[in-house]
N, CA, C and O atoms as a CHARMM CRD file, in Angstrom:
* protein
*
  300
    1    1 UNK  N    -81.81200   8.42900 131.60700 PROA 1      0.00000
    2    1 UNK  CA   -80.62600   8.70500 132.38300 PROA 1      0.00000
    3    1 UNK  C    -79.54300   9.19200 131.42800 PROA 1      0.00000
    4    1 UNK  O    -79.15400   8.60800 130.41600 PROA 1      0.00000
    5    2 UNK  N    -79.17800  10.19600 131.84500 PROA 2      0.00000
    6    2 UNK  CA   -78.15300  10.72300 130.91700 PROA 2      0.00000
    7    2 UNK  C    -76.60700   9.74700 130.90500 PROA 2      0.00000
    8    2 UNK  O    -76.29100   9.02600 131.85200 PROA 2      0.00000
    9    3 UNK  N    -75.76500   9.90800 129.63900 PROA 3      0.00000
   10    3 UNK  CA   -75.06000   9.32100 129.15500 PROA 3      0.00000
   11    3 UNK  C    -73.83800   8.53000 130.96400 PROA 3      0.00000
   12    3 UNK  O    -73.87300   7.46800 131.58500 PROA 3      0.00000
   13    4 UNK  N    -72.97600   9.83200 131.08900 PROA 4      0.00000
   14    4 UNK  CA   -72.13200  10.52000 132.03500 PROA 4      0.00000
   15    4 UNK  C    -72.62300   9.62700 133.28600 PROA 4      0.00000
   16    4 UNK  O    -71.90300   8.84800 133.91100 PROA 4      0.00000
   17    5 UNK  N    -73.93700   9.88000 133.52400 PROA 5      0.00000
   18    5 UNK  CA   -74.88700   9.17100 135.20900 PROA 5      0.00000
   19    5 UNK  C    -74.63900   7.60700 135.08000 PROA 5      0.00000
   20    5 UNK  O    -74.08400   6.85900 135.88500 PROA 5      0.00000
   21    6 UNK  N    -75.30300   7.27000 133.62900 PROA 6      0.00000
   22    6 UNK  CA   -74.72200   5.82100 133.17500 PROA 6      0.00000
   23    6 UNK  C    -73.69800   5.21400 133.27700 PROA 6      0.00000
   24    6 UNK  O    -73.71500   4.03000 133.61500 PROA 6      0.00000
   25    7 UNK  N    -72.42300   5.94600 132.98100 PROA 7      0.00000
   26    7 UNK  CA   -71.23000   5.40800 133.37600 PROA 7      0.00000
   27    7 UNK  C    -71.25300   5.42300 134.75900 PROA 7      0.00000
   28    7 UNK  O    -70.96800   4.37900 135.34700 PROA 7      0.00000
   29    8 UNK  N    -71.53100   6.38600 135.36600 PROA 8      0.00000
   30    8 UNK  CA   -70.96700   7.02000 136.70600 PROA 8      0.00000
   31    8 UNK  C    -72.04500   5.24800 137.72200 PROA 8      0.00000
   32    8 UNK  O    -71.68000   4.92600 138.85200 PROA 8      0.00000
   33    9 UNK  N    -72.81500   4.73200 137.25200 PROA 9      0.00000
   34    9 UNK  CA   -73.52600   4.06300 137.60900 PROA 9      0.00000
   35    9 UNK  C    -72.87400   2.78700 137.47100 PROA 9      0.00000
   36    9 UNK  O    -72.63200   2.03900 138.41800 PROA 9      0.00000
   37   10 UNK  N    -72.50800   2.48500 135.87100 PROA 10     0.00000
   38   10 UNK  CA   -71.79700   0.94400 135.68800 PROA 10     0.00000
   39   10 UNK  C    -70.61600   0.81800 136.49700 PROA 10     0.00000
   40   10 UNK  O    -70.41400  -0.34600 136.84500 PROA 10     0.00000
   41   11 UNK  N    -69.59000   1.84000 136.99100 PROA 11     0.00000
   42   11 UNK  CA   -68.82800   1.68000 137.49000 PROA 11     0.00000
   43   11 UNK  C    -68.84600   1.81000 139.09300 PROA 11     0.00000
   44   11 UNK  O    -67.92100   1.49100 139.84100 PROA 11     0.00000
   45   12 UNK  N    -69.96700   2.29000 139.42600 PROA 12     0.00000
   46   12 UNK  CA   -70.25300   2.23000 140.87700 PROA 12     0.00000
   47   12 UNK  C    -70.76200   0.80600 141.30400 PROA 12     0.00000
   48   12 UNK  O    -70.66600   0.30800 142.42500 PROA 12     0.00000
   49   13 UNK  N    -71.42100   0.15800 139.98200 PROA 13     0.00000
   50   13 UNK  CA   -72.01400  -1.34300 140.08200 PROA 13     0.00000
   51   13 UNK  C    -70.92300  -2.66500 140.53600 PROA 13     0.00000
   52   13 UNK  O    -71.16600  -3.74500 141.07500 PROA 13     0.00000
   53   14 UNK  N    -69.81600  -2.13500 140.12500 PROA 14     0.00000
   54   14 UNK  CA   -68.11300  -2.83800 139.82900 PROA 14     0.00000
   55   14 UNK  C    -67.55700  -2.62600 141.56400 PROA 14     0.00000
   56   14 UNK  O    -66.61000  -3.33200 141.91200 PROA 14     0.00000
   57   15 UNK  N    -68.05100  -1.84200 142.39600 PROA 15     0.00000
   58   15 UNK  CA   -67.85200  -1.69000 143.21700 PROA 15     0.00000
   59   15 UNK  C    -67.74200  -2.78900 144.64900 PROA 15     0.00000
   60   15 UNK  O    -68.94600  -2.94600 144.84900 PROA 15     0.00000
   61   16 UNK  N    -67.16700  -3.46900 145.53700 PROA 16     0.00000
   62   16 UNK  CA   -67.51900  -4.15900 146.35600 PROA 16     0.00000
   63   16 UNK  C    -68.75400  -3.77400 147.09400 PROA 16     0.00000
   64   16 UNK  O    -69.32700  -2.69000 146.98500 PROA 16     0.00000
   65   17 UNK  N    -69.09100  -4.73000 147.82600 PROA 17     0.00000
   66   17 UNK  CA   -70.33700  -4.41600 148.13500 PROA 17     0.00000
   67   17 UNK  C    -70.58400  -3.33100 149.56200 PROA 17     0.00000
   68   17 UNK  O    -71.68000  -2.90100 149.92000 PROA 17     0.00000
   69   18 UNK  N    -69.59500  -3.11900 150.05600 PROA 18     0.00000
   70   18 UNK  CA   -68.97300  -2.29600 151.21400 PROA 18     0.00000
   71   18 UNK  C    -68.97700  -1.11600 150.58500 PROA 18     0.00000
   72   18 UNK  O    -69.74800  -0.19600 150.85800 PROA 18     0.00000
   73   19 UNK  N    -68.16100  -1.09800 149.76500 PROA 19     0.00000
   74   19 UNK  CA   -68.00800   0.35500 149.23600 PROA 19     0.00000
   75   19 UNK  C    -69.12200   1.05000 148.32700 PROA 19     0.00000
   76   19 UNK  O    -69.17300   2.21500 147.93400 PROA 19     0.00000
   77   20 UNK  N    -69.96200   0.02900 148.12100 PROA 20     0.00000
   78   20 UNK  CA   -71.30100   0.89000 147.41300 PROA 20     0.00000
   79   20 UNK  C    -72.28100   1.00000 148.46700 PROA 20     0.00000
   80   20 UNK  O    -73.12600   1.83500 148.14400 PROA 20     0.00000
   81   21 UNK  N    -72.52800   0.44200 149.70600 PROA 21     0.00000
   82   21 UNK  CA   -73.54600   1.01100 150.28500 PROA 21     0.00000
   83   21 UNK  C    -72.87800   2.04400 150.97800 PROA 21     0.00000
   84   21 UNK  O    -73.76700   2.80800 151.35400 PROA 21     0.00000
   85   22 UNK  N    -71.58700   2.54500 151.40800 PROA 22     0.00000
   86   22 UNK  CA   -70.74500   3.57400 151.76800 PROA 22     0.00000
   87   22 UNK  C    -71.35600   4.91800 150.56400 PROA 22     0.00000
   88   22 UNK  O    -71.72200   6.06900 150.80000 PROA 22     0.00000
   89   23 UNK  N    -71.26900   4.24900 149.42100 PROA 23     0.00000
   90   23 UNK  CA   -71.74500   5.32900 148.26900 PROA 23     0.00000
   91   23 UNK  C    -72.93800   5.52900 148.47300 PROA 23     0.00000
   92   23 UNK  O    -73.26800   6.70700 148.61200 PROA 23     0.00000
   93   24 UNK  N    -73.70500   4.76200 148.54000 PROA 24     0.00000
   94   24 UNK  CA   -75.18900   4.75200 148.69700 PROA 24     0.00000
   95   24 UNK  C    -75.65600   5.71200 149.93800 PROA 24     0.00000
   96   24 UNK  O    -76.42500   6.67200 149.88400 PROA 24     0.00000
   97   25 UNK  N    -74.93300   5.14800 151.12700 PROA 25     0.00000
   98   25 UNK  CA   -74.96100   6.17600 152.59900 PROA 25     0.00000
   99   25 UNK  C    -74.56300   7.63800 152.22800 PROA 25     0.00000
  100   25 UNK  O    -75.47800   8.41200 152.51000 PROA 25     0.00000
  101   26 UNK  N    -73.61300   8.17300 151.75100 PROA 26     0.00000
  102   26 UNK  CA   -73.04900   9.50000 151.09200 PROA 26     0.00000
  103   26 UNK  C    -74.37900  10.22800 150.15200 PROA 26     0.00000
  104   26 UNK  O    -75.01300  11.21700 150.51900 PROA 26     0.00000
  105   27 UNK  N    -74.56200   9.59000 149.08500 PROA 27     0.00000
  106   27 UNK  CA   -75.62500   9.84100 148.26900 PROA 27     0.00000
  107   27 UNK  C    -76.87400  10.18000 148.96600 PROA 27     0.00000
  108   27 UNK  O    -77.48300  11.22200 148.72400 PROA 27     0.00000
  109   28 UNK  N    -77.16100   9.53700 149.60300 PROA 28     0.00000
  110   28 UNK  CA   -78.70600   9.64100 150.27900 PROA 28     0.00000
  111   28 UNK  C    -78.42400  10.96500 151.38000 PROA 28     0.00000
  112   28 UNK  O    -79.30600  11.82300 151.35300 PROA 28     0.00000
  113   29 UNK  N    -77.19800  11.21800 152.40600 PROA 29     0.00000
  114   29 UNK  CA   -77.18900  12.07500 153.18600 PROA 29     0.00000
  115   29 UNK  C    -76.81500  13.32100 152.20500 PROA 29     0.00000
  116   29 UNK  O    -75.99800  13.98800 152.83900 PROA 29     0.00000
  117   30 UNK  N    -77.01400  13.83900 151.13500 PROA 30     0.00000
  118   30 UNK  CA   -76.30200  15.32600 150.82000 PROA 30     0.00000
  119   30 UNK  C    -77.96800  15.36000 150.14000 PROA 30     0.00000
  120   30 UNK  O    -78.01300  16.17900 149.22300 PROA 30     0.00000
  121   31 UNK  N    -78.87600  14.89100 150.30500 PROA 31     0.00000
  122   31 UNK  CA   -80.22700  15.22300 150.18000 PROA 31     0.00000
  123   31 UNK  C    -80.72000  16.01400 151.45300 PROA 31     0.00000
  124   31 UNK  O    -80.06000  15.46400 152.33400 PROA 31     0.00000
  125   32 UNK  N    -81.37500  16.83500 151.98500 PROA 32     0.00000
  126   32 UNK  CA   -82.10200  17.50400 152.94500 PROA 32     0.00000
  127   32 UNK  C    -83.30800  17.21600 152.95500 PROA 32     0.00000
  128   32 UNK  O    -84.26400  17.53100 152.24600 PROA 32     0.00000
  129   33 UNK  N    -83.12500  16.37100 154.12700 PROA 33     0.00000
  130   33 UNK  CA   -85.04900  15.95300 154.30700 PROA 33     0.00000
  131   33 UNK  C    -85.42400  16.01300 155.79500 PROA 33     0.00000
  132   33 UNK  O    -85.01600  15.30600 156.71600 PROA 33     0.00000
  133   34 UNK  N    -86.46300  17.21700 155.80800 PROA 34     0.00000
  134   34 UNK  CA   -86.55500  18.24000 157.11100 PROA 34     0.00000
  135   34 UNK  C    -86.93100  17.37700 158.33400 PROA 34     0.00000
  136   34 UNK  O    -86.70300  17.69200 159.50200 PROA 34     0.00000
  137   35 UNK  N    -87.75200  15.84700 157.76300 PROA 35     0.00000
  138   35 UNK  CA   -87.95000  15.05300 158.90100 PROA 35     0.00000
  139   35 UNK  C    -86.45500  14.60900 159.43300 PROA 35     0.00000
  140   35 UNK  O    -85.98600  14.55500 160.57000 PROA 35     0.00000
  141   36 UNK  N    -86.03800  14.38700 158.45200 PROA 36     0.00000
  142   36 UNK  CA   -84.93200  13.70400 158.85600 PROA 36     0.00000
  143   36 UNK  C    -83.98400  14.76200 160.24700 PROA 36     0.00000
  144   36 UNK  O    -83.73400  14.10800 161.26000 PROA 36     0.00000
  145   37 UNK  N    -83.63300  15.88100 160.25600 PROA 37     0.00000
  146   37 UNK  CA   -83.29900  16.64600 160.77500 PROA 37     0.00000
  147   37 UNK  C    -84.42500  16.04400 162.34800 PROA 37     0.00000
  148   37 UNK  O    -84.20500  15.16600 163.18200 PROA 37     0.00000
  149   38 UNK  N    -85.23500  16.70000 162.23000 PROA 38     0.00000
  150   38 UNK  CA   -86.03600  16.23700 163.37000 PROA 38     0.00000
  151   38 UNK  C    -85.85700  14.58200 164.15400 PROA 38     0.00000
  152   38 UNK  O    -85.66000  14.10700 165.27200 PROA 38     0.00000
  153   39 UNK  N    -85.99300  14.30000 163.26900 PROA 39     0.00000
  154   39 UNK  CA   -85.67700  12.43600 163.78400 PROA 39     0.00000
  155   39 UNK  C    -84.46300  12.66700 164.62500 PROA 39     0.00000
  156   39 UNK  O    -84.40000  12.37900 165.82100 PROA 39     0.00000
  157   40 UNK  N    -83.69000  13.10200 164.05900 PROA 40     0.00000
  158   40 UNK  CA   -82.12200  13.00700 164.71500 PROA 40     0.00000
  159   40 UNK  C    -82.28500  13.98200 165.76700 PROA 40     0.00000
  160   40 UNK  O    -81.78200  13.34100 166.68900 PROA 40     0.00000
  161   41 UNK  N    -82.63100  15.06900 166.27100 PROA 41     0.00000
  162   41 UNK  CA   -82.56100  16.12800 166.63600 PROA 41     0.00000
  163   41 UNK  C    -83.35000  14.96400 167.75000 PROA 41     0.00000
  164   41 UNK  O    -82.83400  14.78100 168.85200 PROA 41     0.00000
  165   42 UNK  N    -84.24100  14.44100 167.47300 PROA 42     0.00000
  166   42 UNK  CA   -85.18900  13.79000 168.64200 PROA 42     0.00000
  167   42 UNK  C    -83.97000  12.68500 169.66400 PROA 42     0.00000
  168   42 UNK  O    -83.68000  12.75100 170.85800 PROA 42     0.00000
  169   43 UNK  N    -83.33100  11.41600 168.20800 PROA 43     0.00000
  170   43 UNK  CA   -82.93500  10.39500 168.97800 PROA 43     0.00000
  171   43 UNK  C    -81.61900  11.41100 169.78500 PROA 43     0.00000
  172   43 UNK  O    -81.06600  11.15000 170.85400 PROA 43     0.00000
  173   44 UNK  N    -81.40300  12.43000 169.01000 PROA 44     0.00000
  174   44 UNK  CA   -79.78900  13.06500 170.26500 PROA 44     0.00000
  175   44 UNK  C    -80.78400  13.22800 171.23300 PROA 44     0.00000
  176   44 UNK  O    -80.91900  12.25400 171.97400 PROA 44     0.00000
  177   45 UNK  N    -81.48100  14.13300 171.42700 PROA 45     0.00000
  178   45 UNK  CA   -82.36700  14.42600 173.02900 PROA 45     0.00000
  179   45 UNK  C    -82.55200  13.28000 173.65500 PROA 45     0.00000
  180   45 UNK  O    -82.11000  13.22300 174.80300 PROA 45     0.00000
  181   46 UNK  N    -83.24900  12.05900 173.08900 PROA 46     0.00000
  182   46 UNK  CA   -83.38000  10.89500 173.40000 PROA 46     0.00000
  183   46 UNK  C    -82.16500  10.35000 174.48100 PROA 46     0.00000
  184   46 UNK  O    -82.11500  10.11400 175.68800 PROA 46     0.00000
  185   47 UNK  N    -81.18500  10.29100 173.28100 PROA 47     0.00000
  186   47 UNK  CA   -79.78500   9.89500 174.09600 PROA 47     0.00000
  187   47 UNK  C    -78.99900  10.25100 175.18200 PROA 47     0.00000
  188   47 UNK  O    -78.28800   9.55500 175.90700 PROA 47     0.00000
  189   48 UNK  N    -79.35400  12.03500 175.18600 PROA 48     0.00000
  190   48 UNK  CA   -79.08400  12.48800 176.41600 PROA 48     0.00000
  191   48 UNK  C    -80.19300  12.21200 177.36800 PROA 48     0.00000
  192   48 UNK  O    -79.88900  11.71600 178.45300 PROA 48     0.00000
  193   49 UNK  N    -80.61600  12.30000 177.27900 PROA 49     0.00000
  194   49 UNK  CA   -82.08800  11.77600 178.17900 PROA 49     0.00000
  195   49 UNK  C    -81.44700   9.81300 179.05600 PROA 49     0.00000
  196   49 UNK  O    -81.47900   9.18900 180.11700 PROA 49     0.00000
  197   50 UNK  N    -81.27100   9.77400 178.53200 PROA 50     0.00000
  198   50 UNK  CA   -80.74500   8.01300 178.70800 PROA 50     0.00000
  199   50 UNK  C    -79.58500   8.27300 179.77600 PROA 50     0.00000
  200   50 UNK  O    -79.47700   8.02000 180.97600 PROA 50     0.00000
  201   51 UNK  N    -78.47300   9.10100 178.49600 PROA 51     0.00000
  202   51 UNK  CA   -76.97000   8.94900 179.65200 PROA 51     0.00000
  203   51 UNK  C    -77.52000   9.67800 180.72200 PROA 51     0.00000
  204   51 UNK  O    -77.15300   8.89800 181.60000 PROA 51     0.00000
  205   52 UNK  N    -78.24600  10.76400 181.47800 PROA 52     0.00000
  206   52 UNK  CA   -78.63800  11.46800 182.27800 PROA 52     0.00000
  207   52 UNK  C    -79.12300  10.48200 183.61100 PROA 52     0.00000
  208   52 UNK  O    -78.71600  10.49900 184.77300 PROA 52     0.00000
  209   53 UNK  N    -80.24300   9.55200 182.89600 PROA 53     0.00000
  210   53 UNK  CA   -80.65200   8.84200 183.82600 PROA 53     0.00000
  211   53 UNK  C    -80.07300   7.56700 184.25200 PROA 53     0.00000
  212   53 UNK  O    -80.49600   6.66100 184.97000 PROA 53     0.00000
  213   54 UNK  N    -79.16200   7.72500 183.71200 PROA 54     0.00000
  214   54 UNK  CA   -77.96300   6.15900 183.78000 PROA 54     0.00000
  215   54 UNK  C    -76.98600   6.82000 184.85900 PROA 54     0.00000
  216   54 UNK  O    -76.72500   6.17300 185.87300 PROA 54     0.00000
  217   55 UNK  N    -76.46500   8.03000 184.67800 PROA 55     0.00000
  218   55 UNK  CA   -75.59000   8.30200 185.57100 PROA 55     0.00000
  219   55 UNK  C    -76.38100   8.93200 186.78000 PROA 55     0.00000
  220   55 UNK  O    -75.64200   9.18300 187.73200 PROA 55     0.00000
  221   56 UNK  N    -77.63100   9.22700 186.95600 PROA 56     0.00000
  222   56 UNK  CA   -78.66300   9.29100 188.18800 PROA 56     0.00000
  223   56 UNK  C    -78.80500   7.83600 188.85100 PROA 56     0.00000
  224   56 UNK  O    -79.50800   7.54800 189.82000 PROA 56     0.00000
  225   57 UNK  N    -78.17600   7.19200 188.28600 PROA 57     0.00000
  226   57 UNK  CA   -78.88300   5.53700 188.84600 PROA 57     0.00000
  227   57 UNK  C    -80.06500   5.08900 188.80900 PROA 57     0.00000
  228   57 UNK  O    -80.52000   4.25100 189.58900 PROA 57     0.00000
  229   58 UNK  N    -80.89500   5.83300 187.52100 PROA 58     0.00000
  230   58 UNK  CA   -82.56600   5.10000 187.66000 PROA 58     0.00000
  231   58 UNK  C    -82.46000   4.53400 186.05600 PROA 58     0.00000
  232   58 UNK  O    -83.37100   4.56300 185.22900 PROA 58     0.00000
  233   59 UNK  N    -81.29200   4.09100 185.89100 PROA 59     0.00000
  234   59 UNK  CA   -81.08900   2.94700 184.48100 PROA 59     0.00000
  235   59 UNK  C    -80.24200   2.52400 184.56300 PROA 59     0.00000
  236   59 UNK  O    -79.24300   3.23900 184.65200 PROA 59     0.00000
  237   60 UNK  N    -80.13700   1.23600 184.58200 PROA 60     0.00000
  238   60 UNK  CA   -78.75500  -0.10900 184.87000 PROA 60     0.00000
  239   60 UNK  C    -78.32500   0.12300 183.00800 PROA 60     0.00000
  240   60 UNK  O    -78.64700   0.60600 181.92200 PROA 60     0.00000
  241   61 UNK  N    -77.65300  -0.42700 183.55300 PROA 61     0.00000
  242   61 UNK  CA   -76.84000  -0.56900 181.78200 PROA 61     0.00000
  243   61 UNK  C    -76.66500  -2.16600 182.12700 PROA 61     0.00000
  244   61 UNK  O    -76.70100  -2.85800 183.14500 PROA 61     0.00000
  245   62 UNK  N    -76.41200  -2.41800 180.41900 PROA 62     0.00000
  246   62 UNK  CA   -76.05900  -3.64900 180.23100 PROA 62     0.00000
  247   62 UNK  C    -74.99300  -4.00000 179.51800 PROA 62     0.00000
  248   62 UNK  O    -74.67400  -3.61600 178.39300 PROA 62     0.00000
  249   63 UNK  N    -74.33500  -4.91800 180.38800 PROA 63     0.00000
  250   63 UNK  CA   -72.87400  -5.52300 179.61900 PROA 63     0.00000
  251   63 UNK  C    -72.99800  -5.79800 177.88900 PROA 63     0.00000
  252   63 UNK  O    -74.11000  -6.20200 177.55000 PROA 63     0.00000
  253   64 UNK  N    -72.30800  -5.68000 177.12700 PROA 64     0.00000
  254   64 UNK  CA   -72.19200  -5.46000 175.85000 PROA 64     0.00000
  255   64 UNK  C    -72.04200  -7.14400 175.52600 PROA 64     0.00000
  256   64 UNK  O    -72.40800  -7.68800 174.48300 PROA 64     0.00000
  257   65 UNK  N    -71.42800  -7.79000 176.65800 PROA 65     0.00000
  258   65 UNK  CA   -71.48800  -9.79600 176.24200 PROA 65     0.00000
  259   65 UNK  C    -72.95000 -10.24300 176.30200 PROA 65     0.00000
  260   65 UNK  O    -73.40400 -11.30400 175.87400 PROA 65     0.00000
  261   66 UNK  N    -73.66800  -9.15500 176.96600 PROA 66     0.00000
  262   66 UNK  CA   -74.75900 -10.04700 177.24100 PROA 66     0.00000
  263   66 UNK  C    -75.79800  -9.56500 175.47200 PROA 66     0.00000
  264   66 UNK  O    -76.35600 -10.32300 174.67800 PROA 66     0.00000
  265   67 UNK  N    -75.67000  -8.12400 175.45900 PROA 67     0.00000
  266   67 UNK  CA   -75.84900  -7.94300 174.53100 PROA 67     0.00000
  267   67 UNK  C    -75.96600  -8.45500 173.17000 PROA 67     0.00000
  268   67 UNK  O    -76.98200  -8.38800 172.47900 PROA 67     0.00000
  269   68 UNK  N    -74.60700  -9.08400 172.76500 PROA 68     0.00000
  270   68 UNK  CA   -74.21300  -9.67000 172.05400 PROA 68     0.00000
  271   68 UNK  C    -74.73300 -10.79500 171.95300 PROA 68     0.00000
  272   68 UNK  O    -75.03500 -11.34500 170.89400 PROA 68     0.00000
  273   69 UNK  N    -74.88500 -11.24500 173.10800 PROA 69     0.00000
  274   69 UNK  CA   -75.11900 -13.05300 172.99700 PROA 69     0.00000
  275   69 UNK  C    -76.80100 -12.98700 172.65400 PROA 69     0.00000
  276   69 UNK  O    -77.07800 -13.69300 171.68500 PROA 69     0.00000
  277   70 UNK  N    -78.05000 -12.23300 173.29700 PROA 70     0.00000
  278   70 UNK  CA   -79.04200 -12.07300 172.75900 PROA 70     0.00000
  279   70 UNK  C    -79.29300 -11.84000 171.35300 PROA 70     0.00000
  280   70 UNK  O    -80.31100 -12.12900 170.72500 PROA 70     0.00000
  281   71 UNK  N    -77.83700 -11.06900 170.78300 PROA 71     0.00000
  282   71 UNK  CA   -78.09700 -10.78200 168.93100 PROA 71     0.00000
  283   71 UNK  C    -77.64800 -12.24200 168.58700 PROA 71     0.00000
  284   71 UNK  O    -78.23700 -12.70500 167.61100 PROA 71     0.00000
  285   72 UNK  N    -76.84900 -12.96000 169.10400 PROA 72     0.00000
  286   72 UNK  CA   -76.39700 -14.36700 168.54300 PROA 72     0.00000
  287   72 UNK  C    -77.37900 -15.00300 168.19500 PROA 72     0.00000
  288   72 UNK  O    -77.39700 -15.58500 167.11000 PROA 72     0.00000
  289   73 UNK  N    -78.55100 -15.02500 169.17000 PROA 73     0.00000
  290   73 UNK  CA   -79.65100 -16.10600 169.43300 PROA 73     0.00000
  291   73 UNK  C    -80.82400 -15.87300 168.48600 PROA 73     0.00000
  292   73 UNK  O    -81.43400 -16.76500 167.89500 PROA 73     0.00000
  293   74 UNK  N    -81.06000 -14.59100 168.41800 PROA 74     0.00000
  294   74 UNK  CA   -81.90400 -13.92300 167.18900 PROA 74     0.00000
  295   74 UNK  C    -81.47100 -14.42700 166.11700 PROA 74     0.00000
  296   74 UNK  O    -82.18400 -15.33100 165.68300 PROA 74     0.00000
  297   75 UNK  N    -80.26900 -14.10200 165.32700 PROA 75     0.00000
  298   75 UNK  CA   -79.82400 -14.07200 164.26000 PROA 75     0.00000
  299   75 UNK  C    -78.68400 -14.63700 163.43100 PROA 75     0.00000
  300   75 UNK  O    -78.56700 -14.32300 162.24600 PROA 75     0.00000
């Protein structure tokens, strides 16, 4: 690892832990990875696909308390 990357590294290490996976998230997205494009390209279709049939009335939605309270119980 060059000298410069090293620093650029010890001082990203000094970082809270918020703000380095923020770095980490940044870093990883200015890579181009063609699945990746596709994945996303899928879950947007996906998503419209969802709100479509939610506002057709052939998908209930669910309250965000109830939501919540199922992640409580998990985790």
């Amino acid at each position: 690892m060059a000298k410069h990357t090293k620093r650029i590294l010890a001082e990203a290490l000094e970082l809270p832990p918020l703000e380095r996976a923020e770095l980490v998230e940044n870093l990883l997205s200015s890579f181009e990875f063609q699945s990746r494009k596709a994945i996303d390209t899928l879950w947007a279709q996906e998503a419209e696909d969802r709100i479509d049939a939610f506002e057709r009335g052939e998908m209930a939605g669910i309250p965000a308390r109830d939501v919540f309270e199922e992640i409580d119980k998990i985790g």
